[in-house]
KETOR-520463 format. One line per 3 residues: their letters; for each residue x, y, z of C-alpha. Coordinates in steps of 0.05 Angstrom, whole numbers, plus 32768, in hexadecimal, padded with zeros to 4 digits. Last residue first. Example, Ala and Ser with C-alpha at 12.3 -4.5 7.8 and 13.67 -1.06 7.14 Angstrom:
<rs>
SA	8111:7FEB:808F  80F6:7FA6:809C;
</rs>
This chain:
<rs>
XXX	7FFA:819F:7F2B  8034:819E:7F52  802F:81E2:7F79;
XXX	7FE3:81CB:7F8A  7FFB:818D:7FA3  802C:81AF:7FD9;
XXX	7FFA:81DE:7FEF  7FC2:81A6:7FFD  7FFF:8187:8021;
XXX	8014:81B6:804A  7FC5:81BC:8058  7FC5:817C:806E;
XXX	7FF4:8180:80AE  8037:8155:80B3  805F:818E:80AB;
XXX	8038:81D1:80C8  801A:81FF:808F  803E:8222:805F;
XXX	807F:8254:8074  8083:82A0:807E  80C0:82D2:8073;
XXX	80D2:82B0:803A  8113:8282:801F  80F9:823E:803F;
XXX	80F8:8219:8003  80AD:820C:800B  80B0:825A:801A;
XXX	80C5:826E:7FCA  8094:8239:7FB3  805F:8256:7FD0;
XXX	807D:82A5:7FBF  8081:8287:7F6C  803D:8268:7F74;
XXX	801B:82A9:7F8B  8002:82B3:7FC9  7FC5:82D7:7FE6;
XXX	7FBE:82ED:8024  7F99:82DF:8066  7FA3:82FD:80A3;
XXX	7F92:8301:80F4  7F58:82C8:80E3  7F25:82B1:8116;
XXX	7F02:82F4:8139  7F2C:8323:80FD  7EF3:8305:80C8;
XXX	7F1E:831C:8084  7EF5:8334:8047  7F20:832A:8015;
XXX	7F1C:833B:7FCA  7F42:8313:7F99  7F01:82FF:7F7D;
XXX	7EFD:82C1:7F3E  7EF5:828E:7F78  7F07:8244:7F73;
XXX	7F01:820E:7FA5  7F2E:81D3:7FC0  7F22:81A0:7FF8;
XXX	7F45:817F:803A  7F0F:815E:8067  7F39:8163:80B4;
XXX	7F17:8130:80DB  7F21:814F:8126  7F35:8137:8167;
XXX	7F5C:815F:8192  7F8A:8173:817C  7F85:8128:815D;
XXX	7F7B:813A:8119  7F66:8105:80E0  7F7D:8119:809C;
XXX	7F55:8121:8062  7F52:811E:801A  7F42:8148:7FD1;
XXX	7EFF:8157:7FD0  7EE4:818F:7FA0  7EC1:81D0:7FA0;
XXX	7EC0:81F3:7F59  7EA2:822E:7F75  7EB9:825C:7FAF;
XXX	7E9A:82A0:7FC5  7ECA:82C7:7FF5  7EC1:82E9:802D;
XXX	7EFE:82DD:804D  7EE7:82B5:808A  7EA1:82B2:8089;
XXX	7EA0:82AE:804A  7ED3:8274:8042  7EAA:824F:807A;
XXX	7E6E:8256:805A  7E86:8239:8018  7EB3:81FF:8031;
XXX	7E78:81E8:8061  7E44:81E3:8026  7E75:81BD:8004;
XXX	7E7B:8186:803C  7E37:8187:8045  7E11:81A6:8080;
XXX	7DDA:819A:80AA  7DFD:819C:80EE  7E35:81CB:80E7;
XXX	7E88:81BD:80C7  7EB9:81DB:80EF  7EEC:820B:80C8;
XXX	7F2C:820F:80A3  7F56:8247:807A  7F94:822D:805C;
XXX	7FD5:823B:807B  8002:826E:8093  8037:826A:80C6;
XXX	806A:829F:80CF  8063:82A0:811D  8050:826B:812F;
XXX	8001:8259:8135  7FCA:8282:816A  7FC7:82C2:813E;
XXX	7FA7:82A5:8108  7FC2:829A:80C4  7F9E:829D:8083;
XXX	7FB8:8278:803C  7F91:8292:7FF9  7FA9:826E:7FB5;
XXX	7FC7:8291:7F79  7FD6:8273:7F38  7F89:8272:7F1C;
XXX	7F62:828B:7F5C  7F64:8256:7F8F  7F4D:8249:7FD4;
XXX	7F63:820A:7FF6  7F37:81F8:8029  7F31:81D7:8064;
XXX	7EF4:81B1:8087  7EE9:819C:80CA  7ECF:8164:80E3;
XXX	7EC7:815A:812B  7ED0:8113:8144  7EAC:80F3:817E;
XXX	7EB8:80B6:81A3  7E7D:808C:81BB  7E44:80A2:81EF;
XXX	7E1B:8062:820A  7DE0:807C:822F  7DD5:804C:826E;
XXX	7DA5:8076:828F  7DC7:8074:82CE  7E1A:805D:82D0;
XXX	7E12:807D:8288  7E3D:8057:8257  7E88:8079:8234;
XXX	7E9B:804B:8202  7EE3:8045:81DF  7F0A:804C:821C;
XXX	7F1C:8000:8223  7ED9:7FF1:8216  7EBA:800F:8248;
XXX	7EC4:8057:8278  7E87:8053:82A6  7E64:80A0:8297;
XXX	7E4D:80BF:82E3  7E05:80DB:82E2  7DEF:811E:82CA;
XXX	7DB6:8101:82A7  7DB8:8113:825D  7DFA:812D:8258;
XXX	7E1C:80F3:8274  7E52:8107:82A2  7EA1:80F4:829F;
XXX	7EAD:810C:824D  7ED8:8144:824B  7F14:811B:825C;
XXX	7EF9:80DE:8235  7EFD:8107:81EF  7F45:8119:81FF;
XXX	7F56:80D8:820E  7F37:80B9:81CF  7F61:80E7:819F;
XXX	7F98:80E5:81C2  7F9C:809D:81B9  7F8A:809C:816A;
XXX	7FB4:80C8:8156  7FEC:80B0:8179  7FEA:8071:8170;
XXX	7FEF:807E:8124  801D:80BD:8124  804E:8088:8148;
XXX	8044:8052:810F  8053:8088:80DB  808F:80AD:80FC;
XXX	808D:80E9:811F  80BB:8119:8119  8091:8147:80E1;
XXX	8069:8144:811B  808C:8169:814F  8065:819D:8171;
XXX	8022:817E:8168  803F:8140:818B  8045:8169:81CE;
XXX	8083:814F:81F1  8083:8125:8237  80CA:8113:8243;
XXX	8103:80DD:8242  8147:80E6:8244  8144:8119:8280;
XXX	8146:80DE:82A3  8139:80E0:82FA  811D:8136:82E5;
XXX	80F1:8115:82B3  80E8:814C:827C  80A1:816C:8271;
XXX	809F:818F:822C  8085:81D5:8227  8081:81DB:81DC;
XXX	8091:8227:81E1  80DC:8211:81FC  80F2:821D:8249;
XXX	80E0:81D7:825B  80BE:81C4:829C  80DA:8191:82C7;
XXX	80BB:8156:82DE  80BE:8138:831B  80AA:80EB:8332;
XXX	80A7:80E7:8380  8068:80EE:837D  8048:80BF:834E;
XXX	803F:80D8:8308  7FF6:80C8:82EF  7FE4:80A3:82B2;
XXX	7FBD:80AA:8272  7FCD:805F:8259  7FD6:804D:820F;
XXX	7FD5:8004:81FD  7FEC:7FE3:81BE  7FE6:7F9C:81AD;
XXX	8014:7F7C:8186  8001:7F47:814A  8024:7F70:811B;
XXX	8007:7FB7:8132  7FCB:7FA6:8163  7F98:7FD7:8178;
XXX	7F8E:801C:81A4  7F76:7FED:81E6  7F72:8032:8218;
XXX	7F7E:803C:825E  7F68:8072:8288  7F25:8053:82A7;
XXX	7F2E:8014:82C2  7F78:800E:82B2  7F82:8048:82DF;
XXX	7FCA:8051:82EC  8007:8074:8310  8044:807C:82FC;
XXX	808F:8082:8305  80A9:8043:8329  8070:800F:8309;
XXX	807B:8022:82C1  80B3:7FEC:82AB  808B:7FC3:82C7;
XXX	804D:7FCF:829D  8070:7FAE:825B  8088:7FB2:8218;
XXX	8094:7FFD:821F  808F:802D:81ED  80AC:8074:81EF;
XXX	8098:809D:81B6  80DD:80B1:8187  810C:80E0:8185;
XXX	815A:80CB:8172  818A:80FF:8169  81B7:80E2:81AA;
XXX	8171:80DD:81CC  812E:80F5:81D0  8100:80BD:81F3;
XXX	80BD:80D2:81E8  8078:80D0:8218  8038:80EA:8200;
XXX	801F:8129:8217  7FD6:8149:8221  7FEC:8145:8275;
XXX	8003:8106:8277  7FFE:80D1:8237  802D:8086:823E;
XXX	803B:8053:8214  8037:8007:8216  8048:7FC9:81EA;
XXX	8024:7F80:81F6  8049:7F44:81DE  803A:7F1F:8219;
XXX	7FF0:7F1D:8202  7FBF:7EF5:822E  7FD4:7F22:827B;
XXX	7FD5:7F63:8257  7F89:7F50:8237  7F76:7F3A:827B;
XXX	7F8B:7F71:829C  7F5E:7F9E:8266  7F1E:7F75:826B;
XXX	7F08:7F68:822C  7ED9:7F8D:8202  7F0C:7FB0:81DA;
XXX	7F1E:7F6F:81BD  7EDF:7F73:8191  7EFE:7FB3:8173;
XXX	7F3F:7F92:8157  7F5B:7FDF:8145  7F93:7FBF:8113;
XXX	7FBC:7FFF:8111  7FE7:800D:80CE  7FB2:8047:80C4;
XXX	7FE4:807C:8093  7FB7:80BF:809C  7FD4:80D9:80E1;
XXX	8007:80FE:80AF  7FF4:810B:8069  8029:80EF:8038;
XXX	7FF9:80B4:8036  8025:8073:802C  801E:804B:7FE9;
X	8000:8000:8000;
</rs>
């Protein structure tokens, strides 16, 4: 199978759903061949290293047992199997005599203070370092934790949600509503006018950063009908010509991203200042100029779809 350029896109993860139902110690206890990483505080856990950074994974829960504290109950997650090994992601707890130190850097990475080897780094920071199995487990794990942290109370009753299926199922303790993971789609466009395209930036990314304008899609909506509005509402701009290309699933915290293309014949821009700071347009000479990292600004985050939205528009 041809790899996805698009990161978070490649699924080498065999998600075995009818082993979800299992109890989680018994799942450890069947398959020796079990692997393990860790998530604390919206971080995974890396080992950086003599040039090498990569996610931490252990092959066992012994290896945990000095530093942290668990809840297989209700923190652990079954993400799937990866050549007949199961992966397990646990949202744990430091125990206290386990320190951390802050780092200095905007990422804000958490360092064990025992082995400064190893830290807790915010994948969003470093994804064109991520490889294609770690983008995998990743997206999918912080995905699911970040829906179960908002998720403790069923919004029907008020009652206390039982964490099931290895994190996959949230059931009301009363009612017994089952609530499953949700996933907010979003779509993203690239907006072209023959050799130009229209790139935004708001005042939340890197400095330099621009990238293609993006927006939550609303109940009622098609895909297309979601490209138009939120282009008008953004720039004020009327696209035609609206067309699919991919998508790219978006744990930050867990989004579908729904890549497309439209064409407008106005260069005038009506810019909403309550989600965008800017938005410009850019020819395919001043593109090209930042891919080769000769401009003032830069395209998009590596790793993210809209570099490569950009990317296949210079090519074609």
């Amino acid at each position: 199978m041809k790899k996805n350029k698009i990161l978070f896109s490649n699924i080498i993860v065999n998600r075995f759903v009818k082993k979800r139902n299992e109890n989680q110690k018994n799942v450890f206890m069947k398959h020796k061949n079990s692997k393990h990483f860790v998530f604390y505080d919206g971080k995974f856990l890396f080992h950086n290293y003599e040039r090498k950074f990569e996610l931490k994974i252990f092959d066992n829960l012994i290896e945990f047992k000095n530093h942290f504290k668990f809840d297989f109950e209700k923190k652990t997650i079954f993400i799937g199997s990866i050549k007949k090994k199961n992966y397990f992601c646990h949202n744990i707890l430091l125990k206290k005599d386990v320190k951390v130190g802050k780092s200095r850097c905007i990422n804000k990475t958490l360092f064990l203070e025992t082995n400064p080897k190893f830290g807790f780094y915010d994948s969003k920071c470093f994804l064109n370092r991520l490889s294609l199995k770690e983008a995998n487990l990743i997206s999918i794990a912080k995905s699911i934790f970040e829906w179960n942290n908002i998720n403790n109370f069923c919004s029907k009753c008020g009652a206390i949600l039982k964490k099931e299926d290895m994190g996959w199922l949230n059931k009301c303790s009363e009612c017994e509503i089952k609530i499953f993971p949700r996933i907010d789609p979003v779509v993203i466009m690239l907006i072209k006018n023959k050799d130009h395209i229209l790139l935004a930036r708001s005042k939340f990314w890197p400095k330099g950063m621009f990238s293609c304008p993006a927006g939550f899609m609303e109940p009622g909506e098609t895909i297309e009908d979601a490209v138009k509005r939120e282009t008008f509402e953004e720039v004020g701009l009327k696209l035609k010509k609206i067309k699919y290309i991919s998508s790219q699933p978006w744990p930050f915290p867990y989004s579908l991203m729904i890549g497309c293309s439209g064409e407008t014949k106005n260069y005038k821009i009506k810019i909403d200042y309550e989600e965008l700071e800017q938005a410009k347009w850019f020819s395919k000479k001043e593109v090209m100029v930042a891919f080769q990292g000769k401009s003032k600004w830069f395209p998009a985050r590596k790793g993210a779809i809209a570099r490569e939205l950009i990317k296949n528009w210079l090519k074609n």
